[in-house]
Gaussian input, Z-matrix of N, CA and C with variables (Angstrom, degrees):
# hf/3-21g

backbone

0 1
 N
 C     1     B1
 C     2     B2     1     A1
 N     3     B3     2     A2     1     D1
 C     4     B4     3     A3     2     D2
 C     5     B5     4     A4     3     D3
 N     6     B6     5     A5     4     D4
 C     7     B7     6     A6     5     D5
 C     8     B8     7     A7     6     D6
 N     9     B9     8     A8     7     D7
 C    10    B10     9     A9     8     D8
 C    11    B11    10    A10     9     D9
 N    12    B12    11    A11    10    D10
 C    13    B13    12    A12    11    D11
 C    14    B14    13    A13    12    D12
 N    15    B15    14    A14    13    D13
 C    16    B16    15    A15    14    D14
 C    17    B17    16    A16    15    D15
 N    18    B18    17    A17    16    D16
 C    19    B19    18    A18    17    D17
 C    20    B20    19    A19    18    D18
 N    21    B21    20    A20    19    D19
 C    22    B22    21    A21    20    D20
 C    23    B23    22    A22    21    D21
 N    24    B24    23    A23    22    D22
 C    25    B25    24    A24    23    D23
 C    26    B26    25    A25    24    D24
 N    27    B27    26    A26    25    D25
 C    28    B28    27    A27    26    D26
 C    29    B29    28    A28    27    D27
 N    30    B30    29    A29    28    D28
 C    31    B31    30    A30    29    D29
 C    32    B32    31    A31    30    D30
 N    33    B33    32    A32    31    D31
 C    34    B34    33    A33    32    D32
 C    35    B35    34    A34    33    D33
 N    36    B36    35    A35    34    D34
 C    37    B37    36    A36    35    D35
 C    38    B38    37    A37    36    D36
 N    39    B39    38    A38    37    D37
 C    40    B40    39    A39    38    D38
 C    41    B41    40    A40    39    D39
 N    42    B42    41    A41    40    D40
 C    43    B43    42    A42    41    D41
 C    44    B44    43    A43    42    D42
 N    45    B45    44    A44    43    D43
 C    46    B46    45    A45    44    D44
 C    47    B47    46    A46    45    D45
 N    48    B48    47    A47    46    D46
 C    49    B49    48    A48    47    D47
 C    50    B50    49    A49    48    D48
 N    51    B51    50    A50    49    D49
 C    52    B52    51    A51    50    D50
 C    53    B53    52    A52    51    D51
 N    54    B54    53    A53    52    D52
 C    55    B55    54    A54    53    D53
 C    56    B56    55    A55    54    D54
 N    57    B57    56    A56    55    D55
 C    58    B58    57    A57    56    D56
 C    59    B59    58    A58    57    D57
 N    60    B60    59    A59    58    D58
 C    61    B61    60    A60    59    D59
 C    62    B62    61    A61    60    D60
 N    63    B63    62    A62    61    D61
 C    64    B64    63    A63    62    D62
 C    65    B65    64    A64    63    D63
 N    66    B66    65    A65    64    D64
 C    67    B67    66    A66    65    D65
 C    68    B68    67    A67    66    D66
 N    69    B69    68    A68    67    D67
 C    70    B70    69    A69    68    D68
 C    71    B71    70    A70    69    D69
 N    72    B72    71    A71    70    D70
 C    73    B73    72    A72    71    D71
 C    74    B74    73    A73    72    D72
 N    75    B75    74    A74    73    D73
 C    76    B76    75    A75    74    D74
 C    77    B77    76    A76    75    D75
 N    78    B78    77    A77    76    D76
 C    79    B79    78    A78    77    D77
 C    80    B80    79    A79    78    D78
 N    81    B81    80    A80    79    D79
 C    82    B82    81    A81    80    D80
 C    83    B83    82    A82    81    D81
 N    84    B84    83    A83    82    D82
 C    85    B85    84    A84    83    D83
 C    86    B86    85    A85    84    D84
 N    87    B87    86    A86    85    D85
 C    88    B88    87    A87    86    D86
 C    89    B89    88    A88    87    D87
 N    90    B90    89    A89    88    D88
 C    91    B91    90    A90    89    D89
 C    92    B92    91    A91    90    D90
 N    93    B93    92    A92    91    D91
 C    94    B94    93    A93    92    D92
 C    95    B95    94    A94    93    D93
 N    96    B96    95    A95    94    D94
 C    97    B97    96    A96    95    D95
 C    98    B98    97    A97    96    D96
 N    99    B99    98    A98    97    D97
 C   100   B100    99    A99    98    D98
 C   101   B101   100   A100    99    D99
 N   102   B102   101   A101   100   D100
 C   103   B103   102   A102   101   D101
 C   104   B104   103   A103   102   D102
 N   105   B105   104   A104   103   D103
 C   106   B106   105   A105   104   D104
 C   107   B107   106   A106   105   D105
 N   108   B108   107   A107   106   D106
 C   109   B109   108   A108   107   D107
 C   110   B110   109   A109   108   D108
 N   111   B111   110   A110   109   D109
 C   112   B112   111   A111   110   D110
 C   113   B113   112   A112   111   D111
 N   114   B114   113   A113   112   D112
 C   115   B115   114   A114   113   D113
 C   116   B116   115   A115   114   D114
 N   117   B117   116   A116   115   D115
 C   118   B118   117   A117   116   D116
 C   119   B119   118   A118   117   D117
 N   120   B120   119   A119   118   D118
 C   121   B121   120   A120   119   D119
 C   122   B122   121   A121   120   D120
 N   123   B123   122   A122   121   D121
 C   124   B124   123   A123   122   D122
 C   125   B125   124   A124   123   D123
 N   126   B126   125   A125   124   D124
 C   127   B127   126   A126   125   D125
 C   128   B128   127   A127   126   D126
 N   129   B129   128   A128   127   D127
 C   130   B130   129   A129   128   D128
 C   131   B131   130   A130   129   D129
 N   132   B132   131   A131   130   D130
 C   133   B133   132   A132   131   D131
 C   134   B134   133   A133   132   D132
 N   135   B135   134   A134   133   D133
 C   136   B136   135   A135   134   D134
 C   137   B137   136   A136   135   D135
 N   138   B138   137   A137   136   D136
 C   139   B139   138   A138   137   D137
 C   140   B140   139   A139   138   D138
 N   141   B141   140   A140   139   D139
 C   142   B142   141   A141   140   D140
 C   143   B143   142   A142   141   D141
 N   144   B144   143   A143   142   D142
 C   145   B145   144   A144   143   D143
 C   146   B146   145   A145   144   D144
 N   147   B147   146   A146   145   D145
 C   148   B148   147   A147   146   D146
 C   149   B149   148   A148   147   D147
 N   150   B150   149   A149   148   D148
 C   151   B151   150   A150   149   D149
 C   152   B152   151   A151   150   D150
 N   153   B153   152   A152   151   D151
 C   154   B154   153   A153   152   D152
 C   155   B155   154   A154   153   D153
 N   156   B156   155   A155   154   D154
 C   157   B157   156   A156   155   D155
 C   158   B158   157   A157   156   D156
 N   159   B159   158   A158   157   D157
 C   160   B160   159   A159   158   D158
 C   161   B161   160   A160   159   D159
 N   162   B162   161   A161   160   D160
 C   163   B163   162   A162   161   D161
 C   164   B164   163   A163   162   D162
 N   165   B165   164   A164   163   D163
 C   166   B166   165   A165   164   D164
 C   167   B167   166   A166   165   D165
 N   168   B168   167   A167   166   D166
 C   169   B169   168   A168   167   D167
 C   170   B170   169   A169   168   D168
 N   171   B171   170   A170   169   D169
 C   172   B172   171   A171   170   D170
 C   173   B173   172   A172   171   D171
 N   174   B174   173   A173   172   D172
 C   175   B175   174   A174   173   D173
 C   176   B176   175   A175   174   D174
 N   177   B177   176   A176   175   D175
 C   178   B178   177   A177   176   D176
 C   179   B179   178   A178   177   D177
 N   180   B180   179   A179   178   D178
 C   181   B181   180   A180   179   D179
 C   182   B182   181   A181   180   D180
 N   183   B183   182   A182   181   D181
 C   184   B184   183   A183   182   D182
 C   185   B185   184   A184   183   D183
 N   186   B186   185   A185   184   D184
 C   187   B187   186   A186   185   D185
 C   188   B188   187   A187   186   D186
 N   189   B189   188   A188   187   D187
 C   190   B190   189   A189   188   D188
 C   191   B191   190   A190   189   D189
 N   192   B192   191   A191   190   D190
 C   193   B193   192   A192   191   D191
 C   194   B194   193   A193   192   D192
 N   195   B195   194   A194   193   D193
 C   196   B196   195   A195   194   D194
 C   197   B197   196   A196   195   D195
 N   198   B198   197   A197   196   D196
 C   199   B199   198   A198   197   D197
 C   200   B200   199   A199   198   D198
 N   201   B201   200   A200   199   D199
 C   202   B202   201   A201   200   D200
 C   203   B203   202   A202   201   D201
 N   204   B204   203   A203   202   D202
 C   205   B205   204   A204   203   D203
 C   206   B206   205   A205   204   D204
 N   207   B207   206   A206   205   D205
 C   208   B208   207   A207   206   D206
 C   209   B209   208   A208   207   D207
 N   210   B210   209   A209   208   D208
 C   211   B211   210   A210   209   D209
 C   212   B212   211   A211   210   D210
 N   213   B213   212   A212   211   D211
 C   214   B214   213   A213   212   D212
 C   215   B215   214   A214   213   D213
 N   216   B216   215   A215   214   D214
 C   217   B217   216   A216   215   D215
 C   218   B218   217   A217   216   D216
 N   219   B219   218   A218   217   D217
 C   220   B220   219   A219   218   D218
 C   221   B221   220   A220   219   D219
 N   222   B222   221   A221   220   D220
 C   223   B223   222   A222   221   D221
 C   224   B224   223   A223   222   D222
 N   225   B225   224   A224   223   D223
 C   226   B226   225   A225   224   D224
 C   227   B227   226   A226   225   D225
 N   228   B228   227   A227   226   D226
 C   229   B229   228   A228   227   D227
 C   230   B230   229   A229   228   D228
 N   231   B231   230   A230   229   D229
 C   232   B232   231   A231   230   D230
 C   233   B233   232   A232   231   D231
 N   234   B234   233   A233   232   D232
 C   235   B235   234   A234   233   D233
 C   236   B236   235   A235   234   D234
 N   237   B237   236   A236   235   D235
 C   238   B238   237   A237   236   D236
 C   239   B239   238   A238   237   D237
 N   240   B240   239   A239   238   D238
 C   241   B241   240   A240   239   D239
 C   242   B242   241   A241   240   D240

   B1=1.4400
   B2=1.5276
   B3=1.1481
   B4=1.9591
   B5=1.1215
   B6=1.2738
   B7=1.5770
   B8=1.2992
   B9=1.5008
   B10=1.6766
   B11=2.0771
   B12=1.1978
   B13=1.5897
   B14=1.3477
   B15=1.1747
   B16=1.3909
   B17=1.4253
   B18=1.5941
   B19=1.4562
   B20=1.5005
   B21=1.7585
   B22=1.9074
   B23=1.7233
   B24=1.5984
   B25=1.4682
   B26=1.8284
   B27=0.9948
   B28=1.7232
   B29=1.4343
   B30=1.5097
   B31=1.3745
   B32=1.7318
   B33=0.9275
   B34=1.7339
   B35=1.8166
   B36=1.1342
   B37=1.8613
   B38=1.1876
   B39=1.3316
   B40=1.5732
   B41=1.5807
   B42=0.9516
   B43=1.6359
   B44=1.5285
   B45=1.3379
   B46=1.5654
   B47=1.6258
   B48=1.0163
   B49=1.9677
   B50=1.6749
   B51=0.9914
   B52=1.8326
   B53=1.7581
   B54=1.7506
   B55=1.6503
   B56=1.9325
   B57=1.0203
   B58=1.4615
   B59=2.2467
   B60=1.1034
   B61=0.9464
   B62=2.3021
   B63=1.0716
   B64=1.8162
   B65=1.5079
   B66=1.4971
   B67=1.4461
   B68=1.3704
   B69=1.4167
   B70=1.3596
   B71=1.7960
   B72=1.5218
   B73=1.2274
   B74=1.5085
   B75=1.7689
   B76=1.4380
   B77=1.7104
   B78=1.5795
   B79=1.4282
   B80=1.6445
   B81=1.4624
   B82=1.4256
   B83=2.0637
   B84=1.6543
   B85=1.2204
   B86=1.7821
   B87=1.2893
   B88=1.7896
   B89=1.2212
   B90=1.3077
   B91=2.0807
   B92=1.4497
   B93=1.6849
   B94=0.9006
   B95=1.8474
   B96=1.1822
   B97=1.6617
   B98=1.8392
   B99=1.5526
   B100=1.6412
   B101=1.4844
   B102=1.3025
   B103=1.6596
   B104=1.5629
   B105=0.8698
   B106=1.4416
   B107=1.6694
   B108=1.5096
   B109=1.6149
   B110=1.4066
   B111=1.5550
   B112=1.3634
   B113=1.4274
   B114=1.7553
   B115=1.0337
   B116=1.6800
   B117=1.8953
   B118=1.3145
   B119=1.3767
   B120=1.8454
   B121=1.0481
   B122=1.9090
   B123=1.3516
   B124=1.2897
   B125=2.2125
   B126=1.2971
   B127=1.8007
   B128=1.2794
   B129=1.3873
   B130=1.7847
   B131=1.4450
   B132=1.4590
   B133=1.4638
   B134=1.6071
   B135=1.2908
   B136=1.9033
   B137=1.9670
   B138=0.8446
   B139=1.1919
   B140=1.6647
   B141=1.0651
   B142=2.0481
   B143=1.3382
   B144=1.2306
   B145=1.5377
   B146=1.8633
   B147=1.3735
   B148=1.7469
   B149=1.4587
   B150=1.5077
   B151=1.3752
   B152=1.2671
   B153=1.3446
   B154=1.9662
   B155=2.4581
   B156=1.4757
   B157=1.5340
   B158=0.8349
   B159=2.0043
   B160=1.2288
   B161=1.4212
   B162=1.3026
   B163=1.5197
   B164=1.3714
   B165=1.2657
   B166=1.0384
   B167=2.1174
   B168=1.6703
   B169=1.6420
   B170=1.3300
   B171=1.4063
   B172=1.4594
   B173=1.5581
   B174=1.5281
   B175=1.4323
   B176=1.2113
   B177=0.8431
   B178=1.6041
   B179=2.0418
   B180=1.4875
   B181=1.3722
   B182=1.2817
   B183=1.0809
   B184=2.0590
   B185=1.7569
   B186=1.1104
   B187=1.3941
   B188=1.8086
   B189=1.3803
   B190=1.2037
   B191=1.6054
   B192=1.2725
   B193=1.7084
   B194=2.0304
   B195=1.5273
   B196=1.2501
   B197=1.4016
   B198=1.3933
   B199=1.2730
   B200=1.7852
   B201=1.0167
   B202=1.8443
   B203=1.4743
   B204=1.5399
   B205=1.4229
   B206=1.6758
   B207=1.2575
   B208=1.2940
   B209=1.7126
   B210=1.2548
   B211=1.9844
   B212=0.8997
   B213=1.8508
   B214=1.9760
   B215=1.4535
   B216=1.1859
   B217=1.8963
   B218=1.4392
   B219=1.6350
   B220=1.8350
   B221=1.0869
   B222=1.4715
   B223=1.4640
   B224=0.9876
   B225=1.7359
   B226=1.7045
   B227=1.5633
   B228=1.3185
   B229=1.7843
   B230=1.4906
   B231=1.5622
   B232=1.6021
   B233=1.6213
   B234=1.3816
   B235=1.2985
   B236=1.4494
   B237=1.7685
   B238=1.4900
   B239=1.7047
   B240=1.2298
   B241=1.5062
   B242=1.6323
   A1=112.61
   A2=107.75
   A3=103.88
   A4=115.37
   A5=119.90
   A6=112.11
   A7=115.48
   A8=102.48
   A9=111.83
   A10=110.49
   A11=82.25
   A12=95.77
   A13=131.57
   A14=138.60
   A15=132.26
   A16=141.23
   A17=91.72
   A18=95.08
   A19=139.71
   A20=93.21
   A21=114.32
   A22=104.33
   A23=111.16
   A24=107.97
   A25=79.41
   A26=158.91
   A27=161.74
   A28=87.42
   A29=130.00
   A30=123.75
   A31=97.58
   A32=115.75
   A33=114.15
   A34=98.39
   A35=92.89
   A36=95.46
   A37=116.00
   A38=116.70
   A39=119.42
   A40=125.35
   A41=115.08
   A42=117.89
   A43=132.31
   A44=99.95
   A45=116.91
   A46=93.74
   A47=117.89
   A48=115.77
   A49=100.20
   A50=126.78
   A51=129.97
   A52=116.71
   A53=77.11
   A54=88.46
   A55=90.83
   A56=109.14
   A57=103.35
   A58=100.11
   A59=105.04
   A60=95.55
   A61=100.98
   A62=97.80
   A63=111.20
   A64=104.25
   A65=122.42
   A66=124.80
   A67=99.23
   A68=115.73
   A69=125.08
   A70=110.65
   A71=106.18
   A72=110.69
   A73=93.85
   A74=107.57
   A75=110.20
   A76=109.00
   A77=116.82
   A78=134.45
   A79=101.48
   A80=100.19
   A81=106.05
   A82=78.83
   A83=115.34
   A84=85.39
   A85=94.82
   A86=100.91
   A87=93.12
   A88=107.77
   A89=105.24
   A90=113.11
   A91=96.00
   A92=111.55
   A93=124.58
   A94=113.27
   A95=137.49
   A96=133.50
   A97=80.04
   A98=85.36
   A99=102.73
   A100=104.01
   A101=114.75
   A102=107.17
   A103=120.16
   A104=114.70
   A105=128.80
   A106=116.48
   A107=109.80
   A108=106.75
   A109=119.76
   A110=119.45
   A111=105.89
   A112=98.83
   A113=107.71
   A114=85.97
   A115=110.35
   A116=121.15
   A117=107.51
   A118=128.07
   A119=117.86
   A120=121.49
   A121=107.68
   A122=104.30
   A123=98.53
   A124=127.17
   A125=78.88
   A126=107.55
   A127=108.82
   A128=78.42
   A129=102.36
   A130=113.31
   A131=130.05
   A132=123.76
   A133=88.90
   A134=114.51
   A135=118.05
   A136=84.99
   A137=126.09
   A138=110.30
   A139=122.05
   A140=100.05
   A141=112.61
   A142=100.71
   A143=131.07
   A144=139.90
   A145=84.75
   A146=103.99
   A147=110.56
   A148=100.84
   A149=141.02
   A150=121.65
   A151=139.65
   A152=91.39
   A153=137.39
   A154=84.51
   A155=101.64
   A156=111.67
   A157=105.24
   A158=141.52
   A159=127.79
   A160=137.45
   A161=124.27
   A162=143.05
   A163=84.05
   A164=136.01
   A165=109.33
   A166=112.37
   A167=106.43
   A168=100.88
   A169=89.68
   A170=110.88
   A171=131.61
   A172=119.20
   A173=120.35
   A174=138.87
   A175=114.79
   A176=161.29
   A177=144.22
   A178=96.80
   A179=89.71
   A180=107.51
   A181=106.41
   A182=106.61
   A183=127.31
   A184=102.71
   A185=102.47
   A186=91.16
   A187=91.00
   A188=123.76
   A189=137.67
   A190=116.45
   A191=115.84
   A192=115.56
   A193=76.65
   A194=115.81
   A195=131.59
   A196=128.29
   A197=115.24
   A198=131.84
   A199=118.69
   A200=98.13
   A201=124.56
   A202=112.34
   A203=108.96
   A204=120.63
   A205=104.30
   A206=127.52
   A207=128.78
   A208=93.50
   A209=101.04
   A210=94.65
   A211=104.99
   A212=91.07
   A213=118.09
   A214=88.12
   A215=89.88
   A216=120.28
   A217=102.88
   A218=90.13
   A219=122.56
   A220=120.76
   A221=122.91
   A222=128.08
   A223=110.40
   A224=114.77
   A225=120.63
   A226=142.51
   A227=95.41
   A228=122.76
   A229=95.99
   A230=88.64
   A231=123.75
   A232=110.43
   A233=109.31
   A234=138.90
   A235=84.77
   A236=99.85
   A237=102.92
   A238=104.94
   A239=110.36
   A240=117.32
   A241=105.31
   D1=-6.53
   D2=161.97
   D3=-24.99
   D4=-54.70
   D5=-168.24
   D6=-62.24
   D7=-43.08
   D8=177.86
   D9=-34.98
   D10=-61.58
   D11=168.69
   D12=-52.52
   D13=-59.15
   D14=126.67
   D15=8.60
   D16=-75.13
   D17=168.05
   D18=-69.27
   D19=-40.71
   D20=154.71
   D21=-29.64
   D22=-55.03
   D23=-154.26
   D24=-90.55
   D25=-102.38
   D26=-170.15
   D27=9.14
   D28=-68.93
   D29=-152.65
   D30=-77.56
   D31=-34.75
   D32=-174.06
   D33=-57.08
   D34=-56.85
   D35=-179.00
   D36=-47.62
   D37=-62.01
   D38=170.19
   D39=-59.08
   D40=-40.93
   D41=148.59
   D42=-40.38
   D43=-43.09
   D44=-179.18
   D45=-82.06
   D46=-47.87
   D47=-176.46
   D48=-61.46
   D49=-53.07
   D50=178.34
   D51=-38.97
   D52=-44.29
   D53=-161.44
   D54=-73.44
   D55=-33.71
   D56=-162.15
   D57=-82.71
   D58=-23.39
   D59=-166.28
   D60=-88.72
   D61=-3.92
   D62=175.20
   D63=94.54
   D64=21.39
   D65=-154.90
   D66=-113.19
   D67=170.35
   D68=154.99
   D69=-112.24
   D70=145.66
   D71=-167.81
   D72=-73.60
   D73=144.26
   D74=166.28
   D75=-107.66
   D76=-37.37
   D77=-143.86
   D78=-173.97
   D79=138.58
   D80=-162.22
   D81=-128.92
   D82=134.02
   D83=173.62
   D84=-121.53
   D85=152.76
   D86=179.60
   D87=-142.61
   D88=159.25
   D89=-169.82
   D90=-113.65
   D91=126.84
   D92=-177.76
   D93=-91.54
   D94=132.13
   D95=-150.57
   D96=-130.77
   D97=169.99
   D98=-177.90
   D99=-54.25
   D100=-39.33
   D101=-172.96
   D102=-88.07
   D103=19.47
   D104=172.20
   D105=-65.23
   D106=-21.59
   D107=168.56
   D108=58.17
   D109=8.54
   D110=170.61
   D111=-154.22
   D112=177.41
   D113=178.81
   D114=-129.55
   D115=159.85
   D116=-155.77
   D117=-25.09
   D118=-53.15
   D119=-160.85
   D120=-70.18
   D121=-32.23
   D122=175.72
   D123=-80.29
   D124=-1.25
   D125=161.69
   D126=-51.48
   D127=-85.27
   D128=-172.19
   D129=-73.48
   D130=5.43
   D131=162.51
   D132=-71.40
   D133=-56.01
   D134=-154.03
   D135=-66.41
   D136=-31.41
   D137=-171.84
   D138=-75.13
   D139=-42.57
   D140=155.23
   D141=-41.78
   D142=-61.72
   D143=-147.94
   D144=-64.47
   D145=-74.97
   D146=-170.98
   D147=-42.49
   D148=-49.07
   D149=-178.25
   D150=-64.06
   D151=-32.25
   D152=173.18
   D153=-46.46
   D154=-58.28
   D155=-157.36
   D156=-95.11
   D157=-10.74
   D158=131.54
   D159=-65.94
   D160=-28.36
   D161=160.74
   D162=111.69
   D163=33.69
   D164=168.77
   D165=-100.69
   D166=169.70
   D167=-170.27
   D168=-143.46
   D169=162.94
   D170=162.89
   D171=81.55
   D172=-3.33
   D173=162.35
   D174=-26.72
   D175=168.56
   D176=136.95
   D177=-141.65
   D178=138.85
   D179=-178.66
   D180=-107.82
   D181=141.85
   D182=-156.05
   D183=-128.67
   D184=112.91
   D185=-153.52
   D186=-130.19
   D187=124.36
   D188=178.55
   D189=-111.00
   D190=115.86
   D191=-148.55
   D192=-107.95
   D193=122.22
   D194=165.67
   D195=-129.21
   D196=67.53
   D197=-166.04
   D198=-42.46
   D199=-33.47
   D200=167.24
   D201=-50.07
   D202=-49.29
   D203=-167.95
   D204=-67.96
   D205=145.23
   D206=-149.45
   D207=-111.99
   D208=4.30
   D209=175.11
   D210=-88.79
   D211=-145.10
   D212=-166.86
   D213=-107.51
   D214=-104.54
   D215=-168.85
   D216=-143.99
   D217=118.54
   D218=-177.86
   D219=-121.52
   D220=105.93
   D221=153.39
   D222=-39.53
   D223=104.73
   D224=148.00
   D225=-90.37
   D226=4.27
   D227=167.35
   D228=173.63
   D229=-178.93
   D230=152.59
   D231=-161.57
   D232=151.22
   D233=-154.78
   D234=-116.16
   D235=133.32
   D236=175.26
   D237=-127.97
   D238=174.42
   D239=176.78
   D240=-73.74

């Protein structure tokens, strides 16, 4: 359930950046690195689940797989309304 965790905290960040910037979140995009431990499609299942349990819809997760990159999973923007 790592990912679960992850993503809980990814969407809080991007939420918290929307709210501060007067926006609504449209698209969160993030670069996935060797230590990221999962893989996209199983990302973005846990990530449905977290929107599914905020009520939130229409998000879309942008997901850049960079095997090179020596992280986890990094917010590299989000796109707001």
């Amino acid at each position: 359930m790592h990912e679960s965790g992850v993503i809980h905290k990814l969407l809080q960040i991007a939420f918290d950046e929307a709210e501060r910037r007067g926006g609504e979140l449209r698209a969160i995009d993030v670069r996935l690195g060797v230590l990221a431990g999962g893989s996209p499609d199983h990302l973005r299942e846990h990530f449905e689940v977290e929107l599914r349990r905020r009520g939130a819809t229409g998000i879309e997760l942008r997901i850049e797989e960079q095997p090179a990159y020596p992280g986890g999973v990094e917010i590299t923007g989000i796109e707001l309304r």
